[in-house]
N, C-alpha and C positions, 0 to 999 in steps of 0.2 A: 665349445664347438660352434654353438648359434652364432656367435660374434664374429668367429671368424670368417665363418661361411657368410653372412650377411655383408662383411665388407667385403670380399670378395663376389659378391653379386652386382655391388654396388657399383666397382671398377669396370665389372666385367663386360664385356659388349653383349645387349638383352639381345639381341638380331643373336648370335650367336650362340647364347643358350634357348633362344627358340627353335635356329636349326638342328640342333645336337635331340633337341624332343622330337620334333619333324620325322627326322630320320628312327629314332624309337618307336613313333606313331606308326609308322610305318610297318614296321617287324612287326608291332602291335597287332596289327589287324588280323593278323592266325592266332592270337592267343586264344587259347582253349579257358573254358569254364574254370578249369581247376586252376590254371595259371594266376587267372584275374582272382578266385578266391584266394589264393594264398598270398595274395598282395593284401585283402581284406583284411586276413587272419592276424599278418604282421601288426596292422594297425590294431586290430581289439585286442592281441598280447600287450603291446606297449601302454594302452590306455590302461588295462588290467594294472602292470607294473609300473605307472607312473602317475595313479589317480591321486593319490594326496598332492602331488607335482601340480596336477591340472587345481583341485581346491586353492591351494596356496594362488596360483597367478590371478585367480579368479577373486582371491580373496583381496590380494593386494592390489588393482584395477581397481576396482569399484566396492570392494566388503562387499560381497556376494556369499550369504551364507552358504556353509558347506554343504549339508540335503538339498539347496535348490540349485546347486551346482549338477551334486549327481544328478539330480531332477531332471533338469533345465537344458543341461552341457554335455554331459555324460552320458545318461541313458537313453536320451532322444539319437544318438553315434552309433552306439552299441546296437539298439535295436533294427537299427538302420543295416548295420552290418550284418546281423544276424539272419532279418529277415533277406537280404540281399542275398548270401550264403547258399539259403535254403531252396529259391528260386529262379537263380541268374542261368540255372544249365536252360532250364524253360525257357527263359526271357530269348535265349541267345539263340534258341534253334529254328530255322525260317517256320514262316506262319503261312500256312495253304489257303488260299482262297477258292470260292467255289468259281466255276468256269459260266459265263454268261453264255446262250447260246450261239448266238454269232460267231463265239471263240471255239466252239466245236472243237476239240482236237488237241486244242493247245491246254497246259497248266500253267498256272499263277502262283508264284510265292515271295510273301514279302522278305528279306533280309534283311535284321539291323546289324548296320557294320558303325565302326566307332568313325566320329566326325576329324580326329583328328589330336591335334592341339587345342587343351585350351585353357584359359586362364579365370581364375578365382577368386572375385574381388569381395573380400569379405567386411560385416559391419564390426560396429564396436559392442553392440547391445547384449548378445550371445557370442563371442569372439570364438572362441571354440567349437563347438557346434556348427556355428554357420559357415568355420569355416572347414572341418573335416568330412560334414554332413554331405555337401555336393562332390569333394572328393571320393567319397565313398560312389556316387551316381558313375563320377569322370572316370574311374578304374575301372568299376564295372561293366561300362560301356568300351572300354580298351583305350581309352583314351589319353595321353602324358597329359600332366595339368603343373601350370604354373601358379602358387598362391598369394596371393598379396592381403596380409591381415591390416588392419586397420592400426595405424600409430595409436590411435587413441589410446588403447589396453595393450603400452606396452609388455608386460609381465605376460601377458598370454600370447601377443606375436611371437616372441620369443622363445618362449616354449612348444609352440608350432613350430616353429625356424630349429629347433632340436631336433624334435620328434622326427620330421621328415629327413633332418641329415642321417639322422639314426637307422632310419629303414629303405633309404631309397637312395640313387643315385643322381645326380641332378638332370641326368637326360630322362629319367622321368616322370618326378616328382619335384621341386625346385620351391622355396619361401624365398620372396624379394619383399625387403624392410626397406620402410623408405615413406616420408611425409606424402601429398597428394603429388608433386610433379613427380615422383617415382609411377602412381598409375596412369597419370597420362600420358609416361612416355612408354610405358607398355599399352595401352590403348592406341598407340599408332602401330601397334605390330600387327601381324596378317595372321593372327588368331585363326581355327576351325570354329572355334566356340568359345562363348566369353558368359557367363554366369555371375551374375550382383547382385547384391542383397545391400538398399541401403534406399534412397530419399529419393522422390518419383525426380526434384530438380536435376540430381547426380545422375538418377536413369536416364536422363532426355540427351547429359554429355556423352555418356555411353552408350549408346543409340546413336548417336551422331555419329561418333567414333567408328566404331564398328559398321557404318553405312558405308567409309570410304573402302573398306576393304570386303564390304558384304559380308560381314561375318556375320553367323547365327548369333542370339539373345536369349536369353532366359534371366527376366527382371525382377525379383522380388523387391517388391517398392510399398509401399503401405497405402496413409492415408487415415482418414477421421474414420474407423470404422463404427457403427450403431449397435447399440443393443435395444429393441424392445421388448419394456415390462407392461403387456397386457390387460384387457381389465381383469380377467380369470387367470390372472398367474399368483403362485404361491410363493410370496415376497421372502417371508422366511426363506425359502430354498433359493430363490433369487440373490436375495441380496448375499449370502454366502458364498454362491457360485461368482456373482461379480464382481468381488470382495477378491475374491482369490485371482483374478483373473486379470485385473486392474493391477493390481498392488502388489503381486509374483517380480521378482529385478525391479523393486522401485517403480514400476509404471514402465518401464523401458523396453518395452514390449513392441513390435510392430501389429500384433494379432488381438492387444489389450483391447479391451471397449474403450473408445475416445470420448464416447456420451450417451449419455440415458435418451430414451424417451421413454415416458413414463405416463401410461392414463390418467389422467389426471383423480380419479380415485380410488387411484392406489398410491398416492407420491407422500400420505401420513401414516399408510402402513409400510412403509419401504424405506423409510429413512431413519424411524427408530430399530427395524431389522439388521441396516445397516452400520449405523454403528454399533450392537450389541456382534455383529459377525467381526469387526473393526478390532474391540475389546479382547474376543477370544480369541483370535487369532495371531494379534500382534502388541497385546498386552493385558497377559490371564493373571498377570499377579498385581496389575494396577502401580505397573512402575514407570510408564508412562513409555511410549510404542519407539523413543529416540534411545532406550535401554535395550530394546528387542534385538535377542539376539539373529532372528530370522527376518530382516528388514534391512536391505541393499540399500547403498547409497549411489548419489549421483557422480557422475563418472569422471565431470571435471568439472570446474570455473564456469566456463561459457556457459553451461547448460543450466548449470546452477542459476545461476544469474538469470537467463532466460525464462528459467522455471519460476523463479520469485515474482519479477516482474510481471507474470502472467496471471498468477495469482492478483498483486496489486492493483493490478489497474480492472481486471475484471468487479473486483472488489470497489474499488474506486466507482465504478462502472451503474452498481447497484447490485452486482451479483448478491447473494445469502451466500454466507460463510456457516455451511452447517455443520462442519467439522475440519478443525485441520487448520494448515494455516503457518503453524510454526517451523521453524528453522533455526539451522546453524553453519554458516558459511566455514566455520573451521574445517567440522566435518562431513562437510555439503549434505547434509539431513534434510529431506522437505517431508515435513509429516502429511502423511495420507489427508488428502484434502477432498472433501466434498461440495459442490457449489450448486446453489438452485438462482434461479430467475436471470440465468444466461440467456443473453442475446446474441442475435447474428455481427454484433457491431462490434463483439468483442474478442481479442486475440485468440479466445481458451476455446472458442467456436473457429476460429479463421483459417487453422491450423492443425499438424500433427500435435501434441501434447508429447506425447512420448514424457512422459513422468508419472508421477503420485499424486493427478489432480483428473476427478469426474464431474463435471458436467450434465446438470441435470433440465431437459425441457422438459414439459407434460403434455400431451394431448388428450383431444375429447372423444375421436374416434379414431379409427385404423387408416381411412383413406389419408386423413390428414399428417399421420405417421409415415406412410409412404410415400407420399407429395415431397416430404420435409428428405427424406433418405433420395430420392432421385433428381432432388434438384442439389444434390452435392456430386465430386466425381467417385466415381465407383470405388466403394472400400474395399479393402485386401479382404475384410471380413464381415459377415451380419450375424448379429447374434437376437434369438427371440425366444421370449420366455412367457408361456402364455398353456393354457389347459386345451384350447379349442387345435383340434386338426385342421379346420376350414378357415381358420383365421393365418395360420403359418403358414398352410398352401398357398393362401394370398399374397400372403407377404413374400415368397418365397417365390411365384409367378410372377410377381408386378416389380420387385424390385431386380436389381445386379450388383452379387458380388462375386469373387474370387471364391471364396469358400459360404458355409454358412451352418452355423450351429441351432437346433433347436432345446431349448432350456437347457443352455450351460456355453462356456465359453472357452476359449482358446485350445480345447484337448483337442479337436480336430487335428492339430500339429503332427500327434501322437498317434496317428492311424496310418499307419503305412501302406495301407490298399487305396486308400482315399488320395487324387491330386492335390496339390498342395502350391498356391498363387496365389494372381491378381490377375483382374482383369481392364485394359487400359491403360490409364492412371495409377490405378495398384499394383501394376505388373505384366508383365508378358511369358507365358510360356508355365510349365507345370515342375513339381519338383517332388521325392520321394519314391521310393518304392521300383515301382514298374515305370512310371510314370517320371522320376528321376534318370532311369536309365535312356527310356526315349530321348532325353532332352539331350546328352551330349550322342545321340545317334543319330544315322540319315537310314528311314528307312525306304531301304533300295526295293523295288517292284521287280520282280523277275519272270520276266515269259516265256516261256520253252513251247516253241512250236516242233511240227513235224517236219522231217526230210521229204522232201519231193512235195505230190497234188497235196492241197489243203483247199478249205474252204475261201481262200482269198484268194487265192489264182484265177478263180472265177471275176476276181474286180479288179483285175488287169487291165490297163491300157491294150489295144482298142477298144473302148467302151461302145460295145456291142447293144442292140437289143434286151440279150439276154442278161448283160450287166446291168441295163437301165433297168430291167425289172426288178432285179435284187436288190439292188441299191433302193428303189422304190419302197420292196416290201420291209429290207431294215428299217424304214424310216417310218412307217405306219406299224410296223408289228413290234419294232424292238423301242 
């Protein structure tokens, strides 16, 4: 059924199955709470009956063990929908504001009404997840969405490009398959709302895109995000949590720690931590972490390659090779790699990482920790690990990112009440939860004044005396 449907999208005129949602969007906009969950519901039934479906695509992309699948792909969906379920009649019902005094008479209430159309450009790295995650936002919000998964993972495009034919009609759920000129010729369409997950360079084309038609944005884009390990941080627990958080999808994380900063007297207790957390978690039987059965590989060729080389030359460079290191182009293996005595000169600093390789500086005090964090652009994420409250709170005031974790890393993702971006460089706009729904909504301000005399009849043209006085004391008293 995918196949067919996909070349049939392919031929199809996209202006035309944009209009066929238009007009769905439209009907949309009275659908009721219950409505929009039972379109939810369809999808967590399907997920429920066709989860080994999702391991399998998942597995064959990239060997993505199957627990970090459910982990990773699956239950970050599900909770989504759940929580969404439980909340959306609230979300949906206008929000009363208090009335300023000037407004005397009159009531205020916000409306969120659904923006429209919109379309869903998804990455490679969590192919599922990122890309049914916002669809669950773009239904809730009342919204038709078009979805475009990334070539890269085909096996999971494809089984999105199912799923959706399975439970939806194309006027208001729709998969288009297709290499990059397939997204750019849907980024010339006159979108409501356009939602990306993928590289801040690709953010700045769709940003671009999306200006000829003023479309709204919501960019999950990444970045070098930091971790610091303080001088009162408990490295054991650290280096565990980094450990995991790093090295979860092979490093192919947008939210992973990009690099250390590390006090400099703690960088000999944290790096024998680290590789003892390295051991247990990715080889407890000492068969060496390329036998692991819980240990994803890189996704293709190109990355591969890019990831070796980064390695290399950092190494080349003078980096310390404290762990790691080895590979297998057959079956694009990059073992968890650790590097100390990085420089700004060198690629594994210059850039996103996005693999199975940490990067470690050290510092001697905090300010020079956050000098080092703000003269980069703003990470999607800061992670700090440290015993002191007054040392986070600093770090936490002085610097900027999209999110930020204290001692521990990437679960933030996993908080549904919490927004979830970048800010700048990292991203534009918020995602998940409540804060998901906002994002494909316009929330509408509504004013209900009185029939007949009101308080502004008095600031009628001819501007009397009596008007120049009011208008006076708004201006001093209000």
């Amino acid at each position: 059924m995918s196949s067919h449907l996909s070349s049939e999208f392919h031929t199809r005129n996209l202006n035309q199955l944009l209009e066929d949602q238009r007009s769905t969007s439209i009907a949309w906009r009275t659908s009721s709470a219950a409505q929009r969950i039972d379109r939810l519901k369809k999808i967590r039934a399907w997920i429920k009956d066709n989860q080994q479906d999702i391991r399998d695509a998942l597995k064959n992309d990239f060997g993505k063990p199957e627990p970090e699948t459910d982990l990773s792909e699956i239950f970050p969906v599900t909770a989504e929908i759940n929580h969404t379920i439980k909340n959306l009649k609230k979300w949906m019902s206008p929000k009363s504001v208090s009335t300023p005094l000037p407004m005397f008479g009159t009531s205020g209430k916000i409306y969120a009404e659904p923006k429209g159309t919109s379309l869903i450009i998804a990455p490679w790295n969590y192919p599922f997840n990122l890309s049914i995650g916002p669809l669950i936002s773009a239904l809730a919000a009342g919204c038709t969405a078009i979805i475009k998964p990334s070539e890269m993972t085909s096996y999971t495009a494809g089984l999105i490009d199912r799923m959706i034919a399975e439970l939806f009609n194309p006027s208001e759920v729709a998969v288009v398959l297709g290499e990059k000129e397939v997204s750019q010729a849907l980024l010339e369409l006159p979108f409501d709302h356009i939602f990306f997950t993928g590289s801040p360079a690709v953010g700045k084309i769709v940003m671009k895109a999306a200006a000829e038609n003023l479309t709204s944005v919501t960019l999950e884009l990444g970045g070098k995000s930091p971790a610091i390990v303080d001088i009162n941080a408990d490295c054991k627990d650290a280096a565990e949590k980094l450990i995991w958080g790093k090295f979860v999808n092979c490093g192919q994380t947008c939210i992973a720690p990009d690099y250390l900063l590390v006090h400099e007297s703690q960088l000999e207790m944290l790096l024998p931590e680290m590789k003892v957390a390295l051991q247990k978690m990715y080889d407890p039987s000492f068969k060496g972490i390329e036998k692991s059965p819980d240990m994803a590989r890189i996704v293709n060729d190109k990355h591969f390659d890019r990831l070796t080389k980064t390695i290399d030359e950092a190494v080349a460079k003078g980096a310390g090779l404290i762990f790691g290191g080895k590979s297998d182009h057959l079956t694009r293996y990059i073992e968890p790699t650790i590097l100390t005595h990085v420089t700004d000169d060198m690629r594994v600093m210059q850039e996103e990482i996005f693999g199975p390789i940490l990067p470690i500086l050290t510092y001697s005090d905090l300010e020079q920790a956050i000098a080092y964090v703000n003269g980069k652009p703003k990470p999607l994420a800061l992670y700090y690990f440290g015993g002191s409250s007054e040392h986070s709170d600093k770090v936490l005031q002085e610097t900027s990112s999209g999110n930020a974790v204290i001692n521990d890393c990437v679960l933030h993702y996993l908080h549904m009440e919490l927004p979830f971006g970048g800010v700048n460089t990292s991203g534009i706009g918020k995602a998940h939860g409540y804060h998901g729904f906002l994002a494909f909504s316009n929330e509408k301000g509504v004013l209900k004044q009185r029939v007949g005399l009101n308080n502004v009849t008095l600031l009628r043209p001819p501007y009397g005396m009596k008007a120049k006085q009011i208008i006076a004391s708004l201006i001093k008293w209000f």
